[in-house]
C-alpha positions, 0 to 999 in steps of 0.5 A, a space after each residue: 485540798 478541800 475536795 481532797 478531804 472531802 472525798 477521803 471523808 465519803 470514802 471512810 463512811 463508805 467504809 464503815 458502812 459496808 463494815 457495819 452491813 457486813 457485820 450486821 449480815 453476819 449477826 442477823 442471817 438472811 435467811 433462817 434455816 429450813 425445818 428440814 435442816 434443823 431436823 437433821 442437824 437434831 438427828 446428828 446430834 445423836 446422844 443427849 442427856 435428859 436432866 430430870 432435876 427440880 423440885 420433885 428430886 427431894 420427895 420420894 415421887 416423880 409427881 410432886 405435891 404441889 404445895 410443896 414448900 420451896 423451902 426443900 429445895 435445897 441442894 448443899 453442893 450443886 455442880 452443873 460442871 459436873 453434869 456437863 462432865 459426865 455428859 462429855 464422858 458419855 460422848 453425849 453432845 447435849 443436854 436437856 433440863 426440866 426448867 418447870 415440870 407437872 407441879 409447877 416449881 420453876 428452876 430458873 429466876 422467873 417473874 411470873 410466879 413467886 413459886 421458884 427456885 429464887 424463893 428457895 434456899 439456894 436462891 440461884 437461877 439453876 437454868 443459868 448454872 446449867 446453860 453455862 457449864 453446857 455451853 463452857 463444856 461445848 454441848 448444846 442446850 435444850 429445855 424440858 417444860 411441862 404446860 400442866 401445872 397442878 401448883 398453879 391450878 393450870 389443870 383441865 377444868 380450871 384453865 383460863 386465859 391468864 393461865 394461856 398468857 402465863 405459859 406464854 410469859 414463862 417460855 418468853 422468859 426460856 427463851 429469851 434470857 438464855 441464849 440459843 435454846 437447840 430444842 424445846 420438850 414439851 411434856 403434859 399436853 394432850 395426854 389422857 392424864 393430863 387431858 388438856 388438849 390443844 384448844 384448851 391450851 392452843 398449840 398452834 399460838 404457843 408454837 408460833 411464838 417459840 418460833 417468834 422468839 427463836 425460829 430455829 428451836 425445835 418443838 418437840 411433844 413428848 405426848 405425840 405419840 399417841 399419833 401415828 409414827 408416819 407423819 408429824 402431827 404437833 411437833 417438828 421431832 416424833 418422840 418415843 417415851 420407852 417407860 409409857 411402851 413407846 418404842 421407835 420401829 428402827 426398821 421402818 422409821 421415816 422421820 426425824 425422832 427422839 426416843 428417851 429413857 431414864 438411866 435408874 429406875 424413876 425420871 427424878 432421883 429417889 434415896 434408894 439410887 446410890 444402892 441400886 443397879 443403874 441400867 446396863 451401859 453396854 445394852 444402852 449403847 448397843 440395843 438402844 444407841 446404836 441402831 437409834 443412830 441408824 433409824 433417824 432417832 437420837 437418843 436421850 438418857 435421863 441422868 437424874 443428879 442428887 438432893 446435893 445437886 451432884 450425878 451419883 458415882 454409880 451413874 457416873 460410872 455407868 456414862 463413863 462405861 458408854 463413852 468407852 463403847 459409843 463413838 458418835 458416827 462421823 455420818 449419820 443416815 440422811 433424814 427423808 425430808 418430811 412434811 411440814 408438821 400439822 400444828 392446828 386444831 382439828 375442826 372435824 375433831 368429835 363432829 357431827 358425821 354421816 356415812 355409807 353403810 358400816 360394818 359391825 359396830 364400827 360406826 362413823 363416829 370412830 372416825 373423828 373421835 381423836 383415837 388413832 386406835 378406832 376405825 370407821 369400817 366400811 361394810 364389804 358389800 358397799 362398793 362406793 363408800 362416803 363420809 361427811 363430816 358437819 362443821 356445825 356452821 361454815 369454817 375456813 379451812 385449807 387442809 384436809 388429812 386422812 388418816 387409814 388403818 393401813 395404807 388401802 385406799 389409792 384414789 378419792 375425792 373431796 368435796 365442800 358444801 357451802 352456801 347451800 351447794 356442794 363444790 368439788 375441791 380435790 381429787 387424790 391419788 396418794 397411797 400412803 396411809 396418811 393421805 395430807 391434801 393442802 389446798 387454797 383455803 374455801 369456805 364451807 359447812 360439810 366436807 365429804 370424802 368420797 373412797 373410789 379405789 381400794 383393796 379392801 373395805 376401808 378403815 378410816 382411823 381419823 379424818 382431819 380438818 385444818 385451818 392452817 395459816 400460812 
């Protein structure tokens, strides 16, 4: 009898633990979803909302002044219901909010800074009202988070390390406290207004911890754009800000993008709103949305809710007005699976550099001046044209991208000095115009690139060197 027991109470545990494994499999996948997958379930989300709501709503600026007094925020009837609703009415199927944006006021209840919504007279976590009502109204939810901080001083010039852990804390908060967060937008980075570049602020550190925190949220730059549109460089999403002339080619696009807009006529609302025109919905719909959906891009409308903290009955209208033109397509284009991302800091970046003969003005240094507009241009006559890039000193590095004007040279080769010598390390042959070579990390002082193969005089817009971990 006793064994009998015995043997029921090996069973029962048995049980439970198979239970428990299967339960604990369940919360925690095997194994997480592959960039590629991600991109495209982003592509197919298709319409979204860009809430533009913070601090800069109650002054007649889309830069607010950064001494600006918590004590105006102080919306008398905000409804995060109500955003939700009229997303849903726009057949929109997200929504992304500004939690911080370039003067620093953070909207959610955050113990990095006194300078917050907390200290306001609202003294009510805003991320929070908005992931819920989002959630409730089955939308997904992403962030908008701005790295420049005039409030904070955390501006070209006065960045220290404190501040680099103080961005690092604020989105440990984001994306931490809130669930799952589908995409993060990153806006005040790398730009020439806010000339803070990825070393100072190192991307490649802020990166890996949002994917730490949550490995499936996307990193999207809204300043990426400055580079060019076929390939990744600092974000998973290419992203197109129409009001800075950022315009997608739906023709000829590749990659997973974005392309936002603000549905009046600023990103934050502005007393004039409820008397002036918003955008044409059917123009939306059909010269943005609908050919966006065909080129791999979603679109992302910026609605920007009142000082009461409520959407205006002429923005309502118009997002109504969409949903009655748009259905979101049951299937959308597969998205060509892209190349992972570049997320590194460029060593070659403003190098030292030497080459065959240029022609005209266009001397090698265009080619590591961080401009994708300039190009080295080789003179017509040299038929075997080089560069070569110092390092200053021997880096590591495992990656190497070459980025041409167009596509024209079709077959090269690198090599790298080091310890006095110079090594080969690679032979192409790739045609397109950014030319990305990953190879086993090497050491090394110089890297020459030598151009053996092309139509034309080569025009080399950038050459990038990358020390990526792996």
């Amino acid at each position: 009898m006793k064994a009998n027991k015995s043997l029921t109470l090996i069973i029962v545990v048995f049980l439970l633990i198979q239970m428990g494994g299967r339960a604990f499999a369940q919360a925690v996948p095997n194994s997480r979803k592959q960039l590629s997958e991600r991109q495209q379930e982003f592509v197919d989300l298709a319409f979204g909302m860009f809430i533009h709501y913070n601090i800069p709503t109650y002054m007649e600026d889309d830069w607010a002044d950064p001494d600006a007094s918590p004590a105006i925020f102080n919306p008398k009837k905000l409804n995060t219901d109500q955003w939700a609703a009229a997303a849903k009415s726009a057949n929109m199927s997200y929504g992304c909010l500004t939690t911080k944006h370039h003067s620093g006021f953070a909207i959610w209840d955050t113990k990095t800074t006194p300078y917050n919504v907390m200290n306001s007279p609202l003294k009510k976590d805003v991320v929070r009202e908005y992931v819920n009502s989002f959630r409730k109204a089955g939308l997904g939810v992403m962030l908008y988070y701005s790295i420049l901080d005039t409030h904070h001083k955390l501006r070209q010039g006065h960045i220290t390390p404190a501040h680099i852990q103080f961005v690092k804390d604020q989105l440990t908060e984001l994306l931490t406290n809130y669930g799952k967060i589908e995409a993060l937008i990153i806006d005040g980075w790398d730009a020439p207004w806010s000339r803070i570049s990825y070393d100072t602020v190192p991307f490649e550190e802020i990166y890996r911890l949002i994917k730490t925190l949550q490995p499936e949220c996307l990193v999207t730059d809204l300043n990426s754009a400055k580079y060019p549109g076929d390939f990744l460089f600092y974000s998973d999403i290419k992203s197109y800000e129409q009001n800075a002339g950022q315009h997608i080619s739906k023709e000829n696009n590749k990659l997973p993008a974005m392309s936002c807009l603000p549905l009046q006529a600023n990103w934050f609302w502005k007393s004039s709103f409820p008397q002036t025109p918003v955008k044409d919905a059917d123009k939306l719909v059909n010269d943005n949305l609908v050919p966006f959906n065909s080129a791999y891009c979603n679109f992302m409308l910026n609605v920007a809710p009142n000082r009461d903290g409520l959407i205006d009955e002429n923005a309502l209208a118009a997002l109504k007005r969409m949903g009655e033109l748009y259905k979101r397509p049951a299937h959308l284009p597969k998205v060509p699976v892209a190349t992972a991302p570049i997320i590194s800091s460029n060593l070659a970046k403003k190098c030292a550099v030497n080459g065959s003969w240029s022609n005209d003005m266009w001397l090698m240094d265009f080619a590591v001046d961080d401009d994708y507009g300039t190009n080295w241009l080789s003179h017509p006559s040299v038929k075997q044209p080089w560069l070569e890039f110092d390092l200053g000193s021997e880096k590591a590095f495992n990656t190497v991208v070459i980025t041409e004007n167009s596509p024209n040279v079709s077959a090269y080769s690198i090599e790298y000095f080091s310890g006095g010598k110079w090594y080969p390390l690679l032979n192409g042959s790739q045609r397109e115009r950014i030319k990305v070579n990953r190879f086993d990390r090497v050491w090394g002082s110089k890297i020459r690139f030598n151009m053996k193969d092309f139509r034309k005089a080569p025009e080399i817009a950038e050459f990038g060197v990358y020390n990526e971990r792996r």
